[in-house]
C-alpha positions as a Markdown table, in Angstrom:
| # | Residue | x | y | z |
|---|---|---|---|---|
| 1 | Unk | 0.3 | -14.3 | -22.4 |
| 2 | Unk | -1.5 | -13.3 | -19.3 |
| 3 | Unk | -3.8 | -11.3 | -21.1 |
| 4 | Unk | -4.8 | -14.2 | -23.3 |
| 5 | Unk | -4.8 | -16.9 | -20.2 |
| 6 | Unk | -8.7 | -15.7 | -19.1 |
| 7 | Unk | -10.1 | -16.9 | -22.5 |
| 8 | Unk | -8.0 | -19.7 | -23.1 |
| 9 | Unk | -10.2 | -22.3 | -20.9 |
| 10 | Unk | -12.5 | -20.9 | -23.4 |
| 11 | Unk | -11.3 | -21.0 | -26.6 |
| 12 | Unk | -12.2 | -24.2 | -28.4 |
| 13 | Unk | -8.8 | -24.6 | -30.2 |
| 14 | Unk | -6.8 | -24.8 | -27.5 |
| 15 | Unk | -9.7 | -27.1 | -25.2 |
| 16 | Unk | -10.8 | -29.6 | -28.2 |
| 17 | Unk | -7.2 | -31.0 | -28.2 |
| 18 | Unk | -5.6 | -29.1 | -31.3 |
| 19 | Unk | -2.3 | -28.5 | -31.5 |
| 20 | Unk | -1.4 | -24.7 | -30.7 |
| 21 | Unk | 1.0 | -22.4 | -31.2 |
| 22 | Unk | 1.7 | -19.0 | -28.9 |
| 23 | Unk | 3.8 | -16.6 | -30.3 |
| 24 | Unk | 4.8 | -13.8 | -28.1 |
| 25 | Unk | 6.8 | -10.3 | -28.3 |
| 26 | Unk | 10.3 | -11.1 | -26.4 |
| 27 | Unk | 12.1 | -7.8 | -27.9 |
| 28 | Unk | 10.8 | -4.3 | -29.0 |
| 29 | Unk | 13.1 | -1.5 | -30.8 |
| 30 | Unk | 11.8 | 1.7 | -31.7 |
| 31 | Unk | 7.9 | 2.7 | -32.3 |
| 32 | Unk | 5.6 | -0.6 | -32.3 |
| 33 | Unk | 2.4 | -1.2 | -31.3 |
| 34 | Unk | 2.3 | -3.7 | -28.2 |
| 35 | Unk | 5.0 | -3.7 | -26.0 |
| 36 | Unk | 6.9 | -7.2 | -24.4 |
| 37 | Unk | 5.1 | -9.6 | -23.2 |
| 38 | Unk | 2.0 | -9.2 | -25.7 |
| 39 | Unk | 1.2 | -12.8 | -27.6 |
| 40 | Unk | -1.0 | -14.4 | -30.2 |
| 41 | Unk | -2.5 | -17.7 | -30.4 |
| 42 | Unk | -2.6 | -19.6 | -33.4 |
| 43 | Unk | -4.3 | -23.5 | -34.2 |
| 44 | Unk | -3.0 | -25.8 | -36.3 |
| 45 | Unk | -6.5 | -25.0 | -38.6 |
| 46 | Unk | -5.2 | -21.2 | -38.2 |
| 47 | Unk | -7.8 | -19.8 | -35.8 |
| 48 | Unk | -6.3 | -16.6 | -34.2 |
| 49 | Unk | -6.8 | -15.6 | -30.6 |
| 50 | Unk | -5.1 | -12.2 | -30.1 |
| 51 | Unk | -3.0 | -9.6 | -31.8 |
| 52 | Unk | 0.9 | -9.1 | -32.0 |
| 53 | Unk | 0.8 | -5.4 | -33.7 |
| 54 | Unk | -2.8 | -4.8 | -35.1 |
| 55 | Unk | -2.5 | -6.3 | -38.4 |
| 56 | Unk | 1.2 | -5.2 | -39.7 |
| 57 | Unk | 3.2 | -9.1 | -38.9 |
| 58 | Unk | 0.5 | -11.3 | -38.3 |
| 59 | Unk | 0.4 | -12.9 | -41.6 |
| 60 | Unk | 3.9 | -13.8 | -41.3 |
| 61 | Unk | 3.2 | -14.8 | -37.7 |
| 62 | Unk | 0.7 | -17.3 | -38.5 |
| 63 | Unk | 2.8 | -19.0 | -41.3 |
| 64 | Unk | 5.4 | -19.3 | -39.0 |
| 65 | Unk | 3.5 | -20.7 | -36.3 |
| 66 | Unk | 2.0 | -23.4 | -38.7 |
| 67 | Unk | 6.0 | -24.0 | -39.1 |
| 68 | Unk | 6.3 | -24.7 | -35.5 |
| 69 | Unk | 3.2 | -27.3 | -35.5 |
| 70 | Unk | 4.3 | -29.1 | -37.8 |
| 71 | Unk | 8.2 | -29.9 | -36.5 |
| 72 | Unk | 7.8 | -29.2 | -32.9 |
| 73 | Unk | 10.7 | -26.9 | -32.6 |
| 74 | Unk | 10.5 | -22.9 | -32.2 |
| 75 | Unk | 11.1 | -19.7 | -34.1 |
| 76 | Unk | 12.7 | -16.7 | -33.6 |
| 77 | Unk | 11.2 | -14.4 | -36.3 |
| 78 | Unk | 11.8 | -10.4 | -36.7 |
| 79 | Unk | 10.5 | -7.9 | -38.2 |
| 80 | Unk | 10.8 | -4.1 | -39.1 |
| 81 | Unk | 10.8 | -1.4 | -41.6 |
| 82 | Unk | 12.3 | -2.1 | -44.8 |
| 83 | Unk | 12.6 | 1.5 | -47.1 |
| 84 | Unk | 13.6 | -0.6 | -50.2 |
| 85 | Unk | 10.5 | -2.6 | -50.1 |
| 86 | Unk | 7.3 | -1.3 | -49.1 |
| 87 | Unk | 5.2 | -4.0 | -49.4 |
| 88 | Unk | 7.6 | -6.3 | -47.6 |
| 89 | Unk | 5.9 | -7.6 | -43.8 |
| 90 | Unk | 7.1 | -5.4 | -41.9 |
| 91 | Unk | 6.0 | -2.3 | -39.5 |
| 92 | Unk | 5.0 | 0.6 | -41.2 |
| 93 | Unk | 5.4 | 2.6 | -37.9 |
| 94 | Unk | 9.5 | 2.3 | -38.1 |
| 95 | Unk | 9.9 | 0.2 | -35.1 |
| 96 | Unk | 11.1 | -3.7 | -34.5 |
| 97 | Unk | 9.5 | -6.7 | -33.2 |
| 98 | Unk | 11.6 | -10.0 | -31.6 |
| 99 | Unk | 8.6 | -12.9 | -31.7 |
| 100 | Unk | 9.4 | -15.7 | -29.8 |
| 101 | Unk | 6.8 | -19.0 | -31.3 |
| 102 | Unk | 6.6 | -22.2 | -29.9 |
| 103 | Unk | 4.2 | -25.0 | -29.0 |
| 104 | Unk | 1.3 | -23.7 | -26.5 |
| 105 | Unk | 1.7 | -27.5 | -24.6 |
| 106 | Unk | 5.4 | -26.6 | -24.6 |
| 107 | Unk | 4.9 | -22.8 | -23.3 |
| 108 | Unk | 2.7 | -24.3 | -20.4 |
| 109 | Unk | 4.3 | -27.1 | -19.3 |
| 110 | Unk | 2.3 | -29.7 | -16.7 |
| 111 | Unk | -0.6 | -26.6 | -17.0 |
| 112 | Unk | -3.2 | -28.2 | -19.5 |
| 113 | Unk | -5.3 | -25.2 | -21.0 |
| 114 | Unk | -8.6 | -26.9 | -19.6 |
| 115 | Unk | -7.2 | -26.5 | -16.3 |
| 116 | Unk | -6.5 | -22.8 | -16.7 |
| 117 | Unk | -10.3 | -21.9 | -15.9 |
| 118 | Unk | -8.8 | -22.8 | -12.4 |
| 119 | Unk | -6.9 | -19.5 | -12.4 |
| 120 | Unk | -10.5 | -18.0 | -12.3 |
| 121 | Unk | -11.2 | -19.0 | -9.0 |
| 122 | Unk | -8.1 | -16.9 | -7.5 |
| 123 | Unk | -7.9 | -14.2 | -5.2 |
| 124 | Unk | -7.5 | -11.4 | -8.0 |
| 125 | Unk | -6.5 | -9.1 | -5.3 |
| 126 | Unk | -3.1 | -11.7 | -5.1 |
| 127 | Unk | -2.4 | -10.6 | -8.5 |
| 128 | Unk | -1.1 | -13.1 | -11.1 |
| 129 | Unk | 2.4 | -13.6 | -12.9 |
| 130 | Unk | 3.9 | -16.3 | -15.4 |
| 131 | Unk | 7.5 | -17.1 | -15.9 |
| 132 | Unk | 8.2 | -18.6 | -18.9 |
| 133 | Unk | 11.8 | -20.2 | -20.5 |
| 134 | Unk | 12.1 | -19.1 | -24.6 |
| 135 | Unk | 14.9 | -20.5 | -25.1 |
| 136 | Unk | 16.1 | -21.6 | -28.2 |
| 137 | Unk | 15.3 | -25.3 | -29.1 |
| 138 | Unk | 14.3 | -27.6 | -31.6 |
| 139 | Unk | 12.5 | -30.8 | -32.8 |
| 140 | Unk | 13.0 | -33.2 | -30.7 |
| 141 | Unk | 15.6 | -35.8 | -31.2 |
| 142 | Unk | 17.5 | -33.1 | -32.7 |
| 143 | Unk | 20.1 | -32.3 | -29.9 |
| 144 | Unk | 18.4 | -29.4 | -28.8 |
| 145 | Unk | 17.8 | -29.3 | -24.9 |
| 146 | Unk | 14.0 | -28.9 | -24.0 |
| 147 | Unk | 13.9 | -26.1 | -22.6 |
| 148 | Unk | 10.4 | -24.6 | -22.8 |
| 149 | Unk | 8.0 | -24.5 | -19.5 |
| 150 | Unk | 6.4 | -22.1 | -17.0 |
| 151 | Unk | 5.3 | -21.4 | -13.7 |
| 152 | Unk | 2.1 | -19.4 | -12.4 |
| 153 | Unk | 2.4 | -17.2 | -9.4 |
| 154 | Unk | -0.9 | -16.0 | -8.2 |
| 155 | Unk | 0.8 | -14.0 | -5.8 |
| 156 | Unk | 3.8 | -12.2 | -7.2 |
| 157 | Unk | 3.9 | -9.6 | -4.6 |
| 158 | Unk | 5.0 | -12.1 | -1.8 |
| 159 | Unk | 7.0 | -14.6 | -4.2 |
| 160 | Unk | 10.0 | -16.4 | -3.1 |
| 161 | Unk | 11.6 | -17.6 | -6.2 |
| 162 | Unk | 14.9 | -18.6 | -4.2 |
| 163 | Unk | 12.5 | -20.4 | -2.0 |
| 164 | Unk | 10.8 | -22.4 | -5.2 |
| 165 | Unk | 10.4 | -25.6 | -6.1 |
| 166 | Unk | 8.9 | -24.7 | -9.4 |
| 167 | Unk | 11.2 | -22.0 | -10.5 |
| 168 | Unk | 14.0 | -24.5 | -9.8 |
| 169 | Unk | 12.5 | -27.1 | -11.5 |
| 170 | Unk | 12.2 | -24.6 | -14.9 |
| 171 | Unk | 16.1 | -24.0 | -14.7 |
| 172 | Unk | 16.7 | -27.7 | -14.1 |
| 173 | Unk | 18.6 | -26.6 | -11.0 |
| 174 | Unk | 20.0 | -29.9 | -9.0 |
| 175 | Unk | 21.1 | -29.9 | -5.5 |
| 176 | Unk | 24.5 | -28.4 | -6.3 |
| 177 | Unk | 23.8 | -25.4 | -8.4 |
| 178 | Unk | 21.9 | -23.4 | -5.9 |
| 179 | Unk | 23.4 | -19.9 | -6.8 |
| 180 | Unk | 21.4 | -20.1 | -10.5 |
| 181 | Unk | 18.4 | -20.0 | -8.2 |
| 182 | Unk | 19.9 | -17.4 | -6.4 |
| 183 | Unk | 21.0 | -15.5 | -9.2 |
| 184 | Unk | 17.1 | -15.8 | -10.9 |
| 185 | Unk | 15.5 | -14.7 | -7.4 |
| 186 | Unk | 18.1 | -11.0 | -7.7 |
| 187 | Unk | 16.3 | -10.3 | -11.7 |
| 188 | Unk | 12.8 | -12.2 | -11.2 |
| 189 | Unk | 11.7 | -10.8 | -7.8 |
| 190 | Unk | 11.5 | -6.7 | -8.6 |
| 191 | Unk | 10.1 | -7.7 | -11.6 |
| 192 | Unk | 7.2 | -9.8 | -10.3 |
| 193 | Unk | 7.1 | -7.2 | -6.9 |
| 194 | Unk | 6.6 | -4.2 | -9.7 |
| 195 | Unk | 4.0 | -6.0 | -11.8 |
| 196 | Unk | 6.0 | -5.3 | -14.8 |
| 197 | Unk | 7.2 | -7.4 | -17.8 |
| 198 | Unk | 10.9 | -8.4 | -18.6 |
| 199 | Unk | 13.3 | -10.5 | -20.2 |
| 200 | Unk | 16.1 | -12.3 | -18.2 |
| 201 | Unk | 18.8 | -13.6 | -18.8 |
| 202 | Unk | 20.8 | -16.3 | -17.0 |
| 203 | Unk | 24.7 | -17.9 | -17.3 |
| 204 | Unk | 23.9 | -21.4 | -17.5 |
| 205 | Unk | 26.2 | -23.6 | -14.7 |
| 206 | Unk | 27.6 | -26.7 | -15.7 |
| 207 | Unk | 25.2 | -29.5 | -15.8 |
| 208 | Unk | 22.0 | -27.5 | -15.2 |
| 209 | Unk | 21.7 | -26.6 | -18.6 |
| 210 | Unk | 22.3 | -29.9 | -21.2 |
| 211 | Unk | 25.9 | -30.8 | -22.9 |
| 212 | Unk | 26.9 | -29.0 | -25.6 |
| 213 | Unk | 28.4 | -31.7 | -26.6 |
| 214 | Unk | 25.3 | -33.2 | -27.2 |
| 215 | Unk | 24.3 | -30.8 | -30.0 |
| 216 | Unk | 24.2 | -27.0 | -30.9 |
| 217 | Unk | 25.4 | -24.5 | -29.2 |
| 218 | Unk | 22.9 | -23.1 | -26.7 |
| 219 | Unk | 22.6 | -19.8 | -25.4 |
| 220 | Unk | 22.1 | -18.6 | -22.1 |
| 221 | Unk | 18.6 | -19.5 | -19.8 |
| 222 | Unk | 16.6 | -16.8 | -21.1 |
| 223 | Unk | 13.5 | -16.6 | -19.1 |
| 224 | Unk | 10.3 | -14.0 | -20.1 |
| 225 | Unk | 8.5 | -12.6 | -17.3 |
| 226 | Unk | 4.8 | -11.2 | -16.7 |
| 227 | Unk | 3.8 | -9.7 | -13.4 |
| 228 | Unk | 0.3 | -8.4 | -12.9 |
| 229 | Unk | -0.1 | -6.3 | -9.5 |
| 230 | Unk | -3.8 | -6.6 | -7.8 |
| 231 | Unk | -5.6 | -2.9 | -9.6 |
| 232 | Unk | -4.5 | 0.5 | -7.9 |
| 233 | Unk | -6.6 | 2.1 | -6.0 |
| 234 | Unk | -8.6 | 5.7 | -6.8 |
| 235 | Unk | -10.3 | 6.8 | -4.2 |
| 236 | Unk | -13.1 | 10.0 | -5.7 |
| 237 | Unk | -14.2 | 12.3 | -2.6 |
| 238 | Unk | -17.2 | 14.0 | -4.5 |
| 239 | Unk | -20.5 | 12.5 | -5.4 |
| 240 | Unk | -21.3 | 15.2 | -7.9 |
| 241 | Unk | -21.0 | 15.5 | -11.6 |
| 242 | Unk | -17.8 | 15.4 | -11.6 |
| 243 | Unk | -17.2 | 12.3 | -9.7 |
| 244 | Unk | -20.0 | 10.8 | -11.9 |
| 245 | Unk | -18.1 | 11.1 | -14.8 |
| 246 | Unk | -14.5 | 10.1 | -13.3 |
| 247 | Unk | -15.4 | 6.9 | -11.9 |
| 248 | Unk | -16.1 | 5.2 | -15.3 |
| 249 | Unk | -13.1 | 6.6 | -16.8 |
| 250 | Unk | -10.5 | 5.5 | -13.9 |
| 251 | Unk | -12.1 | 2.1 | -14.4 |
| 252 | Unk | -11.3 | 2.1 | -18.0 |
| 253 | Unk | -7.8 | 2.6 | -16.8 |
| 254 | Unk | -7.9 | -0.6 | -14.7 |
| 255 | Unk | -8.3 | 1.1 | -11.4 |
| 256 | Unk | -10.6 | -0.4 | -8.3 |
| 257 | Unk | -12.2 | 3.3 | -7.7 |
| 258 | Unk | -14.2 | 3.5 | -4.5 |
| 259 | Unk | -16.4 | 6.7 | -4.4 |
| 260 | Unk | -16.5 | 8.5 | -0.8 |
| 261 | Unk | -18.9 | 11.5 | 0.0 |
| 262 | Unk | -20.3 | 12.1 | 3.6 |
| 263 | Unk | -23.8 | 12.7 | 2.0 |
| 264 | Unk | -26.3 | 9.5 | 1.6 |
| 265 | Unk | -28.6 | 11.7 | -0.4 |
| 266 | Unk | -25.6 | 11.9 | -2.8 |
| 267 | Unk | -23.6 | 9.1 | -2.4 |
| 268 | Unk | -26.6 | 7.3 | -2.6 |
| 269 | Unk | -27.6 | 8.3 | -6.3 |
| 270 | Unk | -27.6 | 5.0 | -9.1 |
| 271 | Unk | -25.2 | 7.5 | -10.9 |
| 272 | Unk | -22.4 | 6.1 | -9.2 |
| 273 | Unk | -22.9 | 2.6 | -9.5 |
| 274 | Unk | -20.2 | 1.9 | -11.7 |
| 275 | Unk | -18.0 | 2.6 | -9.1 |
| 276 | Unk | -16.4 | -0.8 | -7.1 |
| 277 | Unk | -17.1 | 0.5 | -3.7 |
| 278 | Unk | -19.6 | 3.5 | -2.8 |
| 279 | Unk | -18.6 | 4.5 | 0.9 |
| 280 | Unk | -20.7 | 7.3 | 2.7 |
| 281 | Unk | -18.9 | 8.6 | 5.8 |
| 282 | Unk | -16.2 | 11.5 | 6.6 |
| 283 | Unk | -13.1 | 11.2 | 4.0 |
| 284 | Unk | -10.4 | 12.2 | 6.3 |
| 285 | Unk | -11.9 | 9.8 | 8.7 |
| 286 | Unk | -12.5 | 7.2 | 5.5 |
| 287 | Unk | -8.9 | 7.9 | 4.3 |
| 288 | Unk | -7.5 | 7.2 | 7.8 |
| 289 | Unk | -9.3 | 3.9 | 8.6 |
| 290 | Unk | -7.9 | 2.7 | 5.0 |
| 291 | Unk | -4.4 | 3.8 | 5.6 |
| 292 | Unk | -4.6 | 1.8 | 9.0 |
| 293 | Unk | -5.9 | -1.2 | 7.7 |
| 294 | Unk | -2.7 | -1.3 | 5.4 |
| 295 | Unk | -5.3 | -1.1 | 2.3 |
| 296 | Unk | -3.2 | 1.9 | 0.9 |
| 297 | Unk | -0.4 | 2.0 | -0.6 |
| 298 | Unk | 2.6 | 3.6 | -3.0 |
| 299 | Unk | 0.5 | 3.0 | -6.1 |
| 300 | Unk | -3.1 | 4.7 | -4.6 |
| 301 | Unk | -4.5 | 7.8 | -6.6 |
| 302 | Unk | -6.6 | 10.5 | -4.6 |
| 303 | Unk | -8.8 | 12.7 | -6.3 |
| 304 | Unk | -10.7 | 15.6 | -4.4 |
| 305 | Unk | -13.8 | 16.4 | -5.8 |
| 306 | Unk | -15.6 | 17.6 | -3.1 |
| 307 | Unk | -14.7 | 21.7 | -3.4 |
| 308 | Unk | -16.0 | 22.4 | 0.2 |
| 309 | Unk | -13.5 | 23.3 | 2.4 |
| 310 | Unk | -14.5 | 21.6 | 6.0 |
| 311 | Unk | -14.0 | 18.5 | 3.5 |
| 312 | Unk | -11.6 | 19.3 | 1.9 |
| 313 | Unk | -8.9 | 20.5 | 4.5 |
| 314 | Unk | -8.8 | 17.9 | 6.8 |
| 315 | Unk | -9.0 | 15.6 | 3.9 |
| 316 | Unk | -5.8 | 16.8 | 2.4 |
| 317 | Unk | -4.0 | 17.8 | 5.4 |
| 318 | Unk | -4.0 | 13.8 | 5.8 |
| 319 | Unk | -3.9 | 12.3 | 2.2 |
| 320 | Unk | -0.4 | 14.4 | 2.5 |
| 321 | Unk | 0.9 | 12.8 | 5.4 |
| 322 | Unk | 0.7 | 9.3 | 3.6 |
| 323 | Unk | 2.8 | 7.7 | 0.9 |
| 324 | Unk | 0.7 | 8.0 | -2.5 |
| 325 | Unk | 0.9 | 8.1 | -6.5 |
| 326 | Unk | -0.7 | 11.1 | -6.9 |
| 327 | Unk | -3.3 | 13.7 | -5.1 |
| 328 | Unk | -5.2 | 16.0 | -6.9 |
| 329 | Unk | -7.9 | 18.7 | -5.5 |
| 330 | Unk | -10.4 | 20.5 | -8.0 |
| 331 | Unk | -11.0 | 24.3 | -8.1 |
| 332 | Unk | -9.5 | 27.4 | -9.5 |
| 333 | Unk | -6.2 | 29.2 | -8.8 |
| 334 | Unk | -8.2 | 31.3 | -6.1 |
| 335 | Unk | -9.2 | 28.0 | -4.6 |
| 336 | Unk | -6.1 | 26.6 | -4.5 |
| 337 | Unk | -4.2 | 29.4 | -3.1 |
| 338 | Unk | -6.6 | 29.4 | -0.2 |
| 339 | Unk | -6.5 | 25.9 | 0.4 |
| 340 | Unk | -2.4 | 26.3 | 0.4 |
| 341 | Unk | -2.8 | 28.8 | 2.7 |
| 342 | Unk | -4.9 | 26.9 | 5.1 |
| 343 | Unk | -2.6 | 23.7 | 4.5 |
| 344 | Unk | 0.7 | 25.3 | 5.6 |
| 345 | Unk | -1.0 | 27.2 | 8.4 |
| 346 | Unk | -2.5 | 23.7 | 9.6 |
| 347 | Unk | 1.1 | 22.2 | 10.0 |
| 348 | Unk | 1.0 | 21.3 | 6.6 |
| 349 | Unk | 5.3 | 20.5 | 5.7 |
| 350 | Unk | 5.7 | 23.2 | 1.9 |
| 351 | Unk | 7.6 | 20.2 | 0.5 |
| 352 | Unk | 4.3 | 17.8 | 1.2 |
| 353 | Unk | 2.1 | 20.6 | 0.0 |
| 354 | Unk | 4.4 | 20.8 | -3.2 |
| 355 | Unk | 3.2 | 16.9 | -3.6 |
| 356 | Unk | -0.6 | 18.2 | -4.3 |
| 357 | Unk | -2.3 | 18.5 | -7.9 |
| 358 | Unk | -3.8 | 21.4 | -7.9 |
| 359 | Unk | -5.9 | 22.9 | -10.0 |
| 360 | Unk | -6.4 | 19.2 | -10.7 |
| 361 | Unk | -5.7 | 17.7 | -14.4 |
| 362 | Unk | -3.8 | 18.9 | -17.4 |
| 363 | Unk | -4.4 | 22.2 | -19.4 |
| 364 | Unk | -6.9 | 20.4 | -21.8 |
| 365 | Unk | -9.3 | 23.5 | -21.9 |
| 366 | Unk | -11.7 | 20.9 | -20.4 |
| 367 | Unk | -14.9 | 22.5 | -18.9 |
| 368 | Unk | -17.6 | 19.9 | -18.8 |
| 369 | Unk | -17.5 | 16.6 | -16.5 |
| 370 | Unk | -16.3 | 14.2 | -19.0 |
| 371 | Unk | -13.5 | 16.4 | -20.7 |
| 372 | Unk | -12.5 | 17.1 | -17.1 |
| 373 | Unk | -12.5 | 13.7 | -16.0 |
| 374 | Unk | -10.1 | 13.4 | -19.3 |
| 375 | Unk | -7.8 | 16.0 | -18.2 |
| 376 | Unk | -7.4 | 13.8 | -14.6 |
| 377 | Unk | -7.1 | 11.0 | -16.3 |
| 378 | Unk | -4.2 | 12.6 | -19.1 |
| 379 | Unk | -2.1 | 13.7 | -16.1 |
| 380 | Unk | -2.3 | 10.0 | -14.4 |
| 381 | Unk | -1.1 | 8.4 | -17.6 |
| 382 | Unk | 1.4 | 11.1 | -18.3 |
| 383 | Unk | 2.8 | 10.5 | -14.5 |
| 384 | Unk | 2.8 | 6.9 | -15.0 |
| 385 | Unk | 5.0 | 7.7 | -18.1 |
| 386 | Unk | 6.6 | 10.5 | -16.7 |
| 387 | Unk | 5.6 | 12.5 | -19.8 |
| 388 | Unk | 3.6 | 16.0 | -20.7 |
| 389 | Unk | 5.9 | 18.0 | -18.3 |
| 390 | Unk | 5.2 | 21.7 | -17.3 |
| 391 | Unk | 1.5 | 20.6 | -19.1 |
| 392 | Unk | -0.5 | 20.1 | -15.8 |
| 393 | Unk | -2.8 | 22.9 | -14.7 |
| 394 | Unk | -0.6 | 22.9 | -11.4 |
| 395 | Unk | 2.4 | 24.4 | -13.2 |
| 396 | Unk | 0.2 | 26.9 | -15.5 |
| 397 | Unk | -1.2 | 30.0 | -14.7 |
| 398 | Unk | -4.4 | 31.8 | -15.9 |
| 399 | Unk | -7.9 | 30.5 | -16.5 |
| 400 | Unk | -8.1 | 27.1 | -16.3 |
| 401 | Unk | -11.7 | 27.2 | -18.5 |
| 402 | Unk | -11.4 | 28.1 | -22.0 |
| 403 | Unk | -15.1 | 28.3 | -23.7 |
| 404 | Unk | -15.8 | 28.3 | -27.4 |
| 405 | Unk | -18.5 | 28.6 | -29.2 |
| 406 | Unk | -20.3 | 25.7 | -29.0 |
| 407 | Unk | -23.4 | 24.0 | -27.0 |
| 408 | Unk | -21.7 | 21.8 | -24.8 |
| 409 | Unk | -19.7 | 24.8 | -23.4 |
| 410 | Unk | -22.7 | 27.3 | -22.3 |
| 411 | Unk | -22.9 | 25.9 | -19.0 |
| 412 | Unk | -20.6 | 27.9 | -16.1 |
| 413 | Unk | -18.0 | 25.5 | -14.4 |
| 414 | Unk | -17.8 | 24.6 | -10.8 |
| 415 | Unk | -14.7 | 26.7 | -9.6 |
């Protein structure tokens, strides 16, 4: 739902008064094609804002949804792979899908969409997260509790949900059940502090959650949560061709890159303009004044592009000293066993010098600037995933080049 909450201020369905439903993945098994968290918009005149699994369900989503309009309750619909019947809905790619679909107005609570365009004006450094209840209930008058609602956090980082009025109010928590609030803040807060997506699930104390009595059975406070972190940072020491060609594709990958190079002729260039920040001074003395302005942290990428020693060196010795995601130096094995050498003779701790990328990528056989910026770019997503082990060209050995017989390859690369 976060992804879709930019565009909905925009998106004439929701803003000319129609009646909306959002239907959201609350449960994944196996292969599928958008993880938890992922939703779809539908109107009551079956305009589509998003996708649930690129085609496979939606269908069956919409008619579903137009169920939900029209008796103001909610679905639980799933769906997976059915080898009897091929042309069943289903997911072709083997895996299952849990869709959660109820009424947008019901998803959002007090939050009218016209008044999400508000959310624009946010610091998005704070980051952004939504808590939202799914559980079950029905039309009303039925004897279903109302359960639905949500609450906006534009800074989930710093969130106190034992502390909130709001998240209290959403598990109709009265003065004397407390602990539910309690027992929320222990599941919610690493979820929101990680920037990660989740579903939670809460005993429901006595009186905070309807009678049973009073109708069906219900089943415990489920609650659905999206955490967006501010980006991570990439810092690219290098204003050459191979910087040129990195910054873009880090973007692409949702990082803030700021490009650093002690050169004004070549920081300088309208090349790098696609970078967030373009910073000419020292890098070890860049990388320092960042780190003490507490504008680093465990999630920051460093990528050393520079393949000049009196850069490179000092720059290392104190990108190692700091906590980061990942540092990565380019050159060949030659270079990189010099540069160890000169790291450990500098002070430099072997298990700190273990942390460093180098040669910097995975073993793509990538020579020009764009397939290397790919091979950097692989070995970030494949750490992020923990995935591709024992590919990186750290852990190889051997020419990192491989050329072939074709145009594109008949230039030498920097090593």
């Amino acid at each position: 739902m976060l992804d879709l909450m930019p565009s909905l201020g925009e998106w004439w369905p929701a803003t000319s008064g129609r009646r909306c439903a959002v239907a959201t993945v609350v449960g994944t098994g196996g292969s599928v094609p958008r993880p938890v968290g992922t939703s779809m918009l539908v109107s009551e005149a079956g305009d589509v804002l998003g996708s649930l699994s690129g085609g496979c369900v939606e269908g069956a989503v919409v008619a579903a949804a137009l169920e939900v309009m029209a008796d103001g309750g909610t679905r639980r619909e799933f769906f997976g792979y059915s080898n009897e019947d091929a042309f069943a809905v289903g997911l072709t790619c083997g895996g299952e899908l849990d869709v959660h679909i109820e009424l947008l107005a019901d998803t959002l609570g007090g939050l009218r969409p016209e008044g999400l365009t508000a959310l624009d004006a946010h610091d998005p450094a704070a980051g952004l997260a939504l808590i939202r209840r799914i559980d079950a209930h029905g039309p009303e008058g039925a004897g279903y509790p109302r359960t639905a609602g949500a609450v906006v956090i534009p800074d989930p980082a710093s969130y106190r949900v034992a502390e909130s009025d709001a998240v209290a109010a959403l598990l109709a928590v009265d003065g004397g059940a407390r602990s539910l609030l309690q027992a929320a803040a222990a599941q919610l807060e690493p979820l929101l502090r990680n920037g990660t997506t989740g579903v939670v699930r809460l005993a429901a104390e006595s009186g905070c959650h309807g009678d049973a009595a009073a109708g069906p059975a219900t089943e415990p406070i489920t609650l659905l949560v999206e955490s967006r972190l501010p980006p991570a940072r990439m810092l690219v020491f290098g204003a050459n061709d191979f910087g040129a060609a990195l910054v873009p594709a880090a973007r692409l990958l949702g990082y803030h890159v700021t490009l650093c190079d002690a050169r004004p002729a070549f920081a300088g260039q309208d090349r790098f303009a696609a970078a967030d920040q373009v910073v000419t001074d020292w890098p070890h003395r860049y990388l320092a004044a960042e780190a003490a302005a507490g504008r680093l942290d465990a999630r920051t990428v460093v990528c050393v592009l520079t393949h000049d020693p009196k850069f490179d060196l000092p720059l290392l010795q104190a990108a190692l000293g700091l906590e980061l995601a990942y540092i990565g130096a380019m050159g060949s094995r030659r270079s990189h066993a010099q540069r160890m050498a000169s790291l450990l003779a500098a002070g430099v701790a072997p298990e700190e010098a273990e942390r460093l990328h180098s040669p910097i990528g995975l073993d793509l056989g990538a020579v020009t600037p764009a397939e290397v910026a790919v091979s950097i770019t692989a070995e970030l997503v494949a750490g992020r995933s923990r995935s591709a082990p024992g590919l990186s060209l750290k852990h190889g050995s051997g020419p990192i080049h491989h050329f072939v017989n074709s145009p594109q390859h008949q230039e030498m690369p920097w090593t």
